[in-house]
C-alpha positions as CSV (number, residue, x, y, z in Angstrom):
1,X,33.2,2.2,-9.7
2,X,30.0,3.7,-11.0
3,X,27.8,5.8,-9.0
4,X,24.1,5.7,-9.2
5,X,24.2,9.8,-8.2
6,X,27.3,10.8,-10.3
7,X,25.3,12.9,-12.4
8,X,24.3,16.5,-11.6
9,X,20.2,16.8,-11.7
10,X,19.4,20.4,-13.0
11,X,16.6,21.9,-11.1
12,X,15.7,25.3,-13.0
13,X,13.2,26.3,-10.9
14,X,14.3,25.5,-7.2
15,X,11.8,22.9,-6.5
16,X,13.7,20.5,-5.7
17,X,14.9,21.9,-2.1
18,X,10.9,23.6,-1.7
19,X,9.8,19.8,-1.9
20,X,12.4,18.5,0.6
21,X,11.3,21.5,3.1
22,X,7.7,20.6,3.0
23,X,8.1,17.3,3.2
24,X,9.8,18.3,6.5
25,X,7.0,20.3,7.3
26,X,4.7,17.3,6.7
27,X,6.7,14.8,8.9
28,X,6.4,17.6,11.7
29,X,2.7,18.0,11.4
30,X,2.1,14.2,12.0
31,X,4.9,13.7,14.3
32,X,6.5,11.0,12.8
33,X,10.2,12.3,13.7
34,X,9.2,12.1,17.7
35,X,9.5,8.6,17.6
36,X,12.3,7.2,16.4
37,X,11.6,3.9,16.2
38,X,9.0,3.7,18.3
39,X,5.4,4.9,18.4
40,X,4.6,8.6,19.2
41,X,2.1,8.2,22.7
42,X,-1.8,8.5,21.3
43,X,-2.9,11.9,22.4
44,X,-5.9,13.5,23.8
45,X,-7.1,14.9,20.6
46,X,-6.4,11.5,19.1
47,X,-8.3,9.9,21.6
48,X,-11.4,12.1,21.7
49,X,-12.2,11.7,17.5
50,X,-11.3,8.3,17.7
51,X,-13.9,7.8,20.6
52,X,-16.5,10.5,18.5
53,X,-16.5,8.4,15.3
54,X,-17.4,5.7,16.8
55,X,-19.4,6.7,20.0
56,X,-18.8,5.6,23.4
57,X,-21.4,3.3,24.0
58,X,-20.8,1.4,20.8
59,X,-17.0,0.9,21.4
60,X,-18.2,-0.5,24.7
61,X,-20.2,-3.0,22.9
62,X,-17.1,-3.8,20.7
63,X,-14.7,-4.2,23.5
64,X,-17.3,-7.2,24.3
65,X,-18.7,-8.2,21.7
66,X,-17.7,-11.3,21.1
67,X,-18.8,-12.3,24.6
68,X,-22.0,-10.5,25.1
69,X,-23.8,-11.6,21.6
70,X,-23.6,-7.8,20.6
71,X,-23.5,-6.5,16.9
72,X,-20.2,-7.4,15.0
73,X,-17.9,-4.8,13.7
74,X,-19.2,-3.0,10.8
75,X,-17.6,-1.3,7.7
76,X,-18.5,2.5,7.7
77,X,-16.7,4.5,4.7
78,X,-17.8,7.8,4.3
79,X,-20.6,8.1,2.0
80,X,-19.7,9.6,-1.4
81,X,-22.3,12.1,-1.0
82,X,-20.9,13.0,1.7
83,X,-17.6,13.8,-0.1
84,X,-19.4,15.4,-3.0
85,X,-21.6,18.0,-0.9
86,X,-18.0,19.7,0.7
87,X,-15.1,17.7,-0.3
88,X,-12.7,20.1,1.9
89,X,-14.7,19.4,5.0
90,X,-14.9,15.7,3.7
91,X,-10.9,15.8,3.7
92,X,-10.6,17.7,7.2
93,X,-12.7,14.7,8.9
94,X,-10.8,11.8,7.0
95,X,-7.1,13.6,8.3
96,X,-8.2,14.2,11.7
97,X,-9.4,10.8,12.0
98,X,-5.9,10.1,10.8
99,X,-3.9,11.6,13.2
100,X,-5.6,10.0,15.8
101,X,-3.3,6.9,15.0
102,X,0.2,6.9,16.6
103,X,3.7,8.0,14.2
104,X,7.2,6.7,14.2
105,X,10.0,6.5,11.6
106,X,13.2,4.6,11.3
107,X,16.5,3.9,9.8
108,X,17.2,1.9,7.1
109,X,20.7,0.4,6.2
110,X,21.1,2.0,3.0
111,X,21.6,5.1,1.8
112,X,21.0,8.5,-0.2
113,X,22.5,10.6,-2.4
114,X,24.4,12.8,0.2
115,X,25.2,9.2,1.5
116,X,23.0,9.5,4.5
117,X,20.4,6.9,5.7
118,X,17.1,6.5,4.1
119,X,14.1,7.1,7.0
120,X,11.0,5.6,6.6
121,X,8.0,7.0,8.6
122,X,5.4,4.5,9.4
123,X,1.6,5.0,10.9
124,X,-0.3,2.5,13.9
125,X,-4.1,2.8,14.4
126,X,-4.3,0.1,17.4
127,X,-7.1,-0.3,19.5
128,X,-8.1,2.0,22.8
129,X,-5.7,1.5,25.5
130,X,-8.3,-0.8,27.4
131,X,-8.6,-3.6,24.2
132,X,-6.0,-6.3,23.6
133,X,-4.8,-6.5,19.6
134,X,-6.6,-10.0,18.4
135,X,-5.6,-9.0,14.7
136,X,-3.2,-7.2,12.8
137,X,-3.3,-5.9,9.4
138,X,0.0,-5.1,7.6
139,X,-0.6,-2.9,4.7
140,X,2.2,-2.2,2.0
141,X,1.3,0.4,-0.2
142,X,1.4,0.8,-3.7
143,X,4.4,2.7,-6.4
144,X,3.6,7.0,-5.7
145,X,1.6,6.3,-2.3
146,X,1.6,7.4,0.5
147,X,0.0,7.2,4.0
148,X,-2.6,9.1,3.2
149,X,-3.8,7.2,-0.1
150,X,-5.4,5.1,3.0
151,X,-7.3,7.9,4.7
152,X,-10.8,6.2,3.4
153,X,-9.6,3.1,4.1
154,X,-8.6,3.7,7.6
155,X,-11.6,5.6,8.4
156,X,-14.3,3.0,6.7
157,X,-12.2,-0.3,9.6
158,X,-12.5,2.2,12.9
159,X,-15.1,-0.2,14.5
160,X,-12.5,-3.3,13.7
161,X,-10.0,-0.9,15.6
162,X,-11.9,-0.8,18.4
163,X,-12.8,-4.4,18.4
164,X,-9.2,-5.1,17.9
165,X,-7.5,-4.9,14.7
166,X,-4.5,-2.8,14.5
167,X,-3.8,-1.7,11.3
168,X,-0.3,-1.0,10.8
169,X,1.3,0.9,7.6
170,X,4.6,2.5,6.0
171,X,5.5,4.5,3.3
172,X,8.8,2.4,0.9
173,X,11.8,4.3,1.1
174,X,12.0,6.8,-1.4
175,X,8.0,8.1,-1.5
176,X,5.5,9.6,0.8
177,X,6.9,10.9,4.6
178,X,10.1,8.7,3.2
179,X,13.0,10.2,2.6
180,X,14.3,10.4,-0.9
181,X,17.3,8.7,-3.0
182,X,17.4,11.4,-5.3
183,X,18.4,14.7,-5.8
184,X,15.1,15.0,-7.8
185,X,12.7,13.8,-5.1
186,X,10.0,13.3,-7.9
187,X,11.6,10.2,-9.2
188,X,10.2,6.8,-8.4
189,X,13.3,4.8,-7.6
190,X,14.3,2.0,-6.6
191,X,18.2,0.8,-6.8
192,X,17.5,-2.5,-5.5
193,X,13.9,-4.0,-4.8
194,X,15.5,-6.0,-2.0
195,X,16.1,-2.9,-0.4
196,X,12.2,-1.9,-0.7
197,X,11.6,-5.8,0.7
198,X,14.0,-5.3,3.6
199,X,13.0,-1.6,5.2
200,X,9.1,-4.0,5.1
201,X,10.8,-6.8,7.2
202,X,12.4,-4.0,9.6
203,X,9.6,-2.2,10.2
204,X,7.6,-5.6,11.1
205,X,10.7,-6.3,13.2
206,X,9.8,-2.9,14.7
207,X,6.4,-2.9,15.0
208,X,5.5,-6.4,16.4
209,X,7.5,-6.1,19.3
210,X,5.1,-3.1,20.2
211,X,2.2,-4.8,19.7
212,X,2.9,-7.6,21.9
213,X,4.0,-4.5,24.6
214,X,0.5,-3.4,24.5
215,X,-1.1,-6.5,24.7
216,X,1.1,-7.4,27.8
217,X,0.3,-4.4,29.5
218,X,-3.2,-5.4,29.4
219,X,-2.3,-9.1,30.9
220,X,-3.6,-10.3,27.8
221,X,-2.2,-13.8,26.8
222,X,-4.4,-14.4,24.1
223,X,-1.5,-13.5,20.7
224,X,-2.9,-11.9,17.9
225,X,-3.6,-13.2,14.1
226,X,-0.9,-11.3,11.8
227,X,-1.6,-10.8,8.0
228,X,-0.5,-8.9,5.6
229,X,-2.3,-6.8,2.3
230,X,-0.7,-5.0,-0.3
231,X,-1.7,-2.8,-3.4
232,X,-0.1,-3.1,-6.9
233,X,3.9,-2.6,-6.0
234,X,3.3,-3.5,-2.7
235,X,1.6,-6.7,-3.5
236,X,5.0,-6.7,-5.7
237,X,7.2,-6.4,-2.5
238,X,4.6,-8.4,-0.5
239,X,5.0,-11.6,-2.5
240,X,9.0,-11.5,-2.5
241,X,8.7,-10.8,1.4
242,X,6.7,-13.5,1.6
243,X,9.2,-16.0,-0.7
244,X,12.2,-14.9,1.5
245,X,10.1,-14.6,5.1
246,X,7.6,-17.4,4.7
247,X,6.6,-17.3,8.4
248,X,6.5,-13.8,8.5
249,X,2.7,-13.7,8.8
250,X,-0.7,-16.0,8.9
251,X,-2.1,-14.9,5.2
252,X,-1.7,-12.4,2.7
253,X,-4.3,-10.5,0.4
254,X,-2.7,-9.1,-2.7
255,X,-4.9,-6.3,-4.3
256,X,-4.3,-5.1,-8.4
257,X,-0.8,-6.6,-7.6
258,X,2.2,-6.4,-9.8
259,X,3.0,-9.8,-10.5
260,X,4.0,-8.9,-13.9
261,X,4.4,-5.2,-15.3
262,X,3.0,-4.2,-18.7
263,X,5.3,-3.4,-20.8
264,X,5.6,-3.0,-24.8
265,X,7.8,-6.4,-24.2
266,X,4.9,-8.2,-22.9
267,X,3.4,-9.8,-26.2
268,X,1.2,-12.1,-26.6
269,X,3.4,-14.6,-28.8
270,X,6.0,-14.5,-26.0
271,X,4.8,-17.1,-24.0
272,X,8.5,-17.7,-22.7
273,X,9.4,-14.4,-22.0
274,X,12.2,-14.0,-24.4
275,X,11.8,-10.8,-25.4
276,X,11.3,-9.9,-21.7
277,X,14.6,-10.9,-21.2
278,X,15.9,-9.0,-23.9
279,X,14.4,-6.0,-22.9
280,X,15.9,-6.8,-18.9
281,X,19.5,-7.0,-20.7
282,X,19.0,-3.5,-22.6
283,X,18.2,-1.6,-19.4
284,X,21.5,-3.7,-17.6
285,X,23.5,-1.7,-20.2
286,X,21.5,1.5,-19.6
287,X,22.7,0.9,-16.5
288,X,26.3,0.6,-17.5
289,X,26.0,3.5,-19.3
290,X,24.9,5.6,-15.6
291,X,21.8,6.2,-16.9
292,X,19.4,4.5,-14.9
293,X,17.8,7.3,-12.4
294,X,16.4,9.0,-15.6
295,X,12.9,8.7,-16.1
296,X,11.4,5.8,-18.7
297,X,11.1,7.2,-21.8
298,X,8.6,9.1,-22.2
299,X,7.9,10.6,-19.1
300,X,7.3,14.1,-17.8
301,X,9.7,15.8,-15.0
302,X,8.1,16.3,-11.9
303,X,4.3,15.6,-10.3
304,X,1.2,15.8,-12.3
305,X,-2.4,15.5,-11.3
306,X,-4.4,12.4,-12.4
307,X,-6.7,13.8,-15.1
308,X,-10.4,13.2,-14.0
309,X,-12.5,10.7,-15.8
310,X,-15.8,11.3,-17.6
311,X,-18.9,9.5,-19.0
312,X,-17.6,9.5,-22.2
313,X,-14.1,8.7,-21.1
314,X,-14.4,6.8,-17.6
315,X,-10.8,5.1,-17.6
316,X,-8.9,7.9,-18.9
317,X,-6.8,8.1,-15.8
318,X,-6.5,4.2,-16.0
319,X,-6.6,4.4,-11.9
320,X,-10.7,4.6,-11.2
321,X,-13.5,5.4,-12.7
322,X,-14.6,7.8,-10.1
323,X,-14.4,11.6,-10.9
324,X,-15.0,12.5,-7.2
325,X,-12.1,9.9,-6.1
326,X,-9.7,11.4,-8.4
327,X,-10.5,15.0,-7.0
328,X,-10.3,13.9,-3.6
329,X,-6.2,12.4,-4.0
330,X,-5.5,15.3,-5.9
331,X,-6.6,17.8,-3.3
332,X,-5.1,15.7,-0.7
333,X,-1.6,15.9,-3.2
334,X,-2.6,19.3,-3.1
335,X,-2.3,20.0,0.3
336,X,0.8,18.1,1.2
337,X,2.8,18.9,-1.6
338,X,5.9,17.1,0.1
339,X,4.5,14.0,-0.5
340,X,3.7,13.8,-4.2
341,X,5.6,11.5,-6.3
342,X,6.1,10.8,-10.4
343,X,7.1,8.9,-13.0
344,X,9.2,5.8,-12.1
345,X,13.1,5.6,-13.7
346,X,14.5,3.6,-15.7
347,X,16.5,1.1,-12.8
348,X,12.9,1.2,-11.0
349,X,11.2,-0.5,-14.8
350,X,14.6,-2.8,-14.6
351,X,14.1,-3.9,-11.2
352,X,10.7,-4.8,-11.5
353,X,10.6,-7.0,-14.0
354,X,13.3,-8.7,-12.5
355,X,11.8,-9.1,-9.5
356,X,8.6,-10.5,-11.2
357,X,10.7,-13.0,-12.9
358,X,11.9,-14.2,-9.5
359,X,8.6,-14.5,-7.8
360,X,7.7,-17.2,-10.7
361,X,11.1,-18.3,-9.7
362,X,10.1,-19.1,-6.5
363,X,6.2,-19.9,-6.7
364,X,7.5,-23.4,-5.2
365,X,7.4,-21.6,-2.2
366,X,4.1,-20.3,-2.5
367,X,2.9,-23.4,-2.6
368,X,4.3,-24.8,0.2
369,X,3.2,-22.1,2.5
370,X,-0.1,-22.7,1.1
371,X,0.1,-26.3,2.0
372,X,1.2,-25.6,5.3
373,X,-2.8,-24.0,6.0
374,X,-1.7,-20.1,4.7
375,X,-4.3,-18.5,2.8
376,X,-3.3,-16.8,-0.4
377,X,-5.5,-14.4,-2.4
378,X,-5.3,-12.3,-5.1
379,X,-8.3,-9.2,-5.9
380,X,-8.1,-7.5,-9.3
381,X,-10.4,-6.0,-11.3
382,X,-11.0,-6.7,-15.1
383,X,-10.4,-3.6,-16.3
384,X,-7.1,-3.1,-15.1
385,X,-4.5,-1.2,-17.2
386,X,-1.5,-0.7,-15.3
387,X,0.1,-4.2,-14.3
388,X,0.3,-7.0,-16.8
389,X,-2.3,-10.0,-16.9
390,X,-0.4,-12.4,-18.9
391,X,2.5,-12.4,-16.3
392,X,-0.2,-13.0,-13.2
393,X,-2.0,-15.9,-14.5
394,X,1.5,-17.4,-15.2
395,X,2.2,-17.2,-11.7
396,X,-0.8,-18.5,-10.7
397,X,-0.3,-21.5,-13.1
398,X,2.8,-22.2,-11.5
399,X,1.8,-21.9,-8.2
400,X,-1.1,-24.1,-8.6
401,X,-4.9,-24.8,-6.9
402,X,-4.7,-23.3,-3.4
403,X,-3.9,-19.9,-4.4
404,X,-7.8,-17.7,-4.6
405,X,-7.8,-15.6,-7.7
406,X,-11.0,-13.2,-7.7
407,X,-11.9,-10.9,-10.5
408,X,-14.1,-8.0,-9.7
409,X,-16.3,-6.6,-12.4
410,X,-18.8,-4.2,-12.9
411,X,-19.7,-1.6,-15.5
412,X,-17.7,0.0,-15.7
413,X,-15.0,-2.1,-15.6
414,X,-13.4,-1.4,-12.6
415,X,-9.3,0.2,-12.8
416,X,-6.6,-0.6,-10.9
417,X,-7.5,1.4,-7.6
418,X,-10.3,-0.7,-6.2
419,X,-10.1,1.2,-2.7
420,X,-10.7,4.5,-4.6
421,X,-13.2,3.5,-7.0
422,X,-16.8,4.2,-7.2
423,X,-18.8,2.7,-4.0
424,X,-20.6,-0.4,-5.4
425,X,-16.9,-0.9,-6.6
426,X,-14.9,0.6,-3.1
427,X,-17.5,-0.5,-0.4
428,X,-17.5,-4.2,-1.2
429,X,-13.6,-4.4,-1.8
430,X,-13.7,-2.4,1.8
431,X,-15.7,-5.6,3.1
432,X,-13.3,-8.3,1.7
433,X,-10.6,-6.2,3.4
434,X,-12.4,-6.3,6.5
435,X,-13.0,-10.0,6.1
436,X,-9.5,-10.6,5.5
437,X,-8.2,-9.1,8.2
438,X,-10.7,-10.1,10.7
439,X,-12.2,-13.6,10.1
440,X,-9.8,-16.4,9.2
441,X,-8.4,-14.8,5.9
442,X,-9.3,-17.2,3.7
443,X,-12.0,-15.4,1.4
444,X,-13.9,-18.2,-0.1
445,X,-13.2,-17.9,-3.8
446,X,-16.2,-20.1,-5.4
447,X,-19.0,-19.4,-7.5
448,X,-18.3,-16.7,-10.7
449,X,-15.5,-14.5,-9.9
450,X,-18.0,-11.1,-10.3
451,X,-18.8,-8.2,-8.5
452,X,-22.5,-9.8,-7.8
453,X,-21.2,-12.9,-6.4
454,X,-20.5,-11.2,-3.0
């Protein structure tokens, strides 16, 4: 029978095992392999910046603010100058405001190439001990992310958190804190998407259970609200979690998402996908022929920095259009080397439009957990580059009137990272995210679908 690892992966320059041993460095640092899962116990250090950055008196107020008629939770990212005037010190707040959430990792039922299980680490930032959960925000990252490709957005929600949103996060098997398939831990794989779809449903298995613990231990009967948001693949894996789980959560925001991935198969004469399935049948014999852990054609070996965008050239990265934001993830990349990811392989490109052909598949279920009061919404902006467009809007056909499609624009055109873009661009996507997570995630989609209507 053939094996997905049968062939050797030559690694000239040894970086292979250096990768692996600061990745282990990395998992240490954050303390994700102290909990097995479970959460690591919230610290004192933990405590004390989470208490700074918001102030004592004001997360006071938030503890009771929906009694006392105090103000509401606001959204606080870090100002870009802020970032621009030292953008090392700018990084050293944003991580220690991260590690004042609580670490775990877990098990998954499938394995590695040394046919050991895959662990996948996974990050809680839950309100102070004193304030019940009313809200949970499940966020599945994106393909190459990480944990820490949310260190702005964790930081700009910290007065939610301490109203009472827990904001709950892990990285797919196979990237970030994750452990790898591969020999070659730069190579975006994925044997089986339900695989990346399952280690999400067992780390809400996981994590659930201890948010209803700390609610409990509070004598809080109230429940919480539980929704999920994703980002590009995760809004990929997000949709098929949500076709196979539909009562896995309340509503779901799905950011950029890959509904359909762009391809040179992706024509505009094709309006049946023909040639789509063509191109699915070509990679199968790929596959046969054990070579679908190489890299698409095309692609470089190993990490590579996101070039930085200019005036002249603003989408050159085809990520943001924010020179600053593209500095900022690579320095982060740059300091935890152990995380960085790169091109995706050939199975991962094969699985992926597979999986995109299924969620049109299934949009019949989308409806009907639209019509049974979920609230489905879709954010992407109009300059995006990296998923496909023709693909999303035939989902959306299919799936009908009660799924919210927002475009965001600006100029100029806004890329594919909304989160990390430029802050009339990052700020007001920030807000929707907030407003998603804590009011009744519905995200009123009237009026034009621009930047301006907000």
């Amino acid at each position: 029978m053939k094996s997905l690892f049968s062939r050797e992966q030559v690694d000239s320059n040894g970086l292979f095992p250096e990768h692996r041993r600061l990745q282990e460095q990395h998992v240490e640092e954050f303390g994700f392999n102290r909990a097995p899962r479970s959460l690591t116990a919230q610290t004192n250090d933990g405590i004390n910046t989470f208490i700074a950055s918001v102030g004592q008196d004001r997360l006071q107020e938030l503890s009771t603010g929906e009694t006392s008629g105090g103000m509401p939770p606001q959204v606080l990212p870090m100002e870009e100058s802020e970032i621009e005037q030292n953008l090392d010190l700018a990084i050293d707040s944003l991580i220690s405001y991260f590690k004042s959430g609580q670490f775990g990792e877990f098990e998954c039922p499938f394995k590695d190439y040394k046919k050991q299980p895959i662990v996948c680490r996974y990050a809680a930032f839950l309100p102070p001990n004193n304030v019940p959960i009313k809200r949970v925000l499940h966020w599945c990252n994106g393909r190459t992310e990480s944990l820490l490709k949310n260190l702005q957005t964790v930081y700009a929600l910290r007065e939610f958190r301490g109203a009472g949103l827990a904001l709950v996060m892990m990285d797919h098997p196979g990237q970030g804190f994750s452990s790898r398939y591969l020999r070659d831990p730069f190579k975006g794989f994925a044997r089986d998407f339900d695989e990346l779809i399952n280690a999400q449903k067992i780390f809400e298995g996981i994590i659930r259970p201890q948010l209803i613990k700390h609610n409990q231990s509070l004598g809080y009967e109230g429940g919480f609200t539980y929704r999920v948001g994703a980002h590009s693949m995760g809004s990929g894996i997000a949709t098929r979690l949500l076709q196979k789980y539909p009562d896995l959560a309340d509503d779901w925001l799905f950011m950029s998402p890959m509904h359909d991935i762009d391809t040179p198969f992706d024509v505009k004469f094709d309006q049946l996908g023909v040639i789509e399935q063509i191109a699915v049948r070509i990679l199968k014999l790929i596959d046969i022929l054990d070579r679908d852990f190489d890299y698409v054609p095309g692609a470089k070996p190993g990490y590579h920095p996101n070039p930085l965008p200019t005036k002249e050239n603003p989408v050159i990265n085809k990520l943001t259009t924010s020179s600053i934001q593209t500095t900022l993830i690579n320095k982060v990349k740059e300091r935890y080397p152990g995380i960085t990811l790169g091109s995706p392989t050939i199975v991962w490109l094969k699985e992926s439009i597979t999986e995109c052909q299924k969620m049109r598949e299934k949009a019949g279920i989308l409806r009907e957990v639209i019509a049974r009061g979920k609230h489905l919404t879709v954010l992407r902006p109009t300059g995006e580059q990296i998923v496909g467009k023709k693909g999303q809007d035939r989902l959306y056909e299919l799936v009908g009137e009660g799924i919210k499609v927002i475009d965001i624009d600006g100029e100029p055109k806004p890329q594919h990272e909304m989160l990390i873009e430029r802050p009339q661009i990052q700020y007001k996507v920030f807000r929707w995210l907030a407003e998603f997570a804590w009011g009744d995630g519905s995200l009123i989609a009237s009026g034009p679908r621009t930047l301006e209507w907000i």
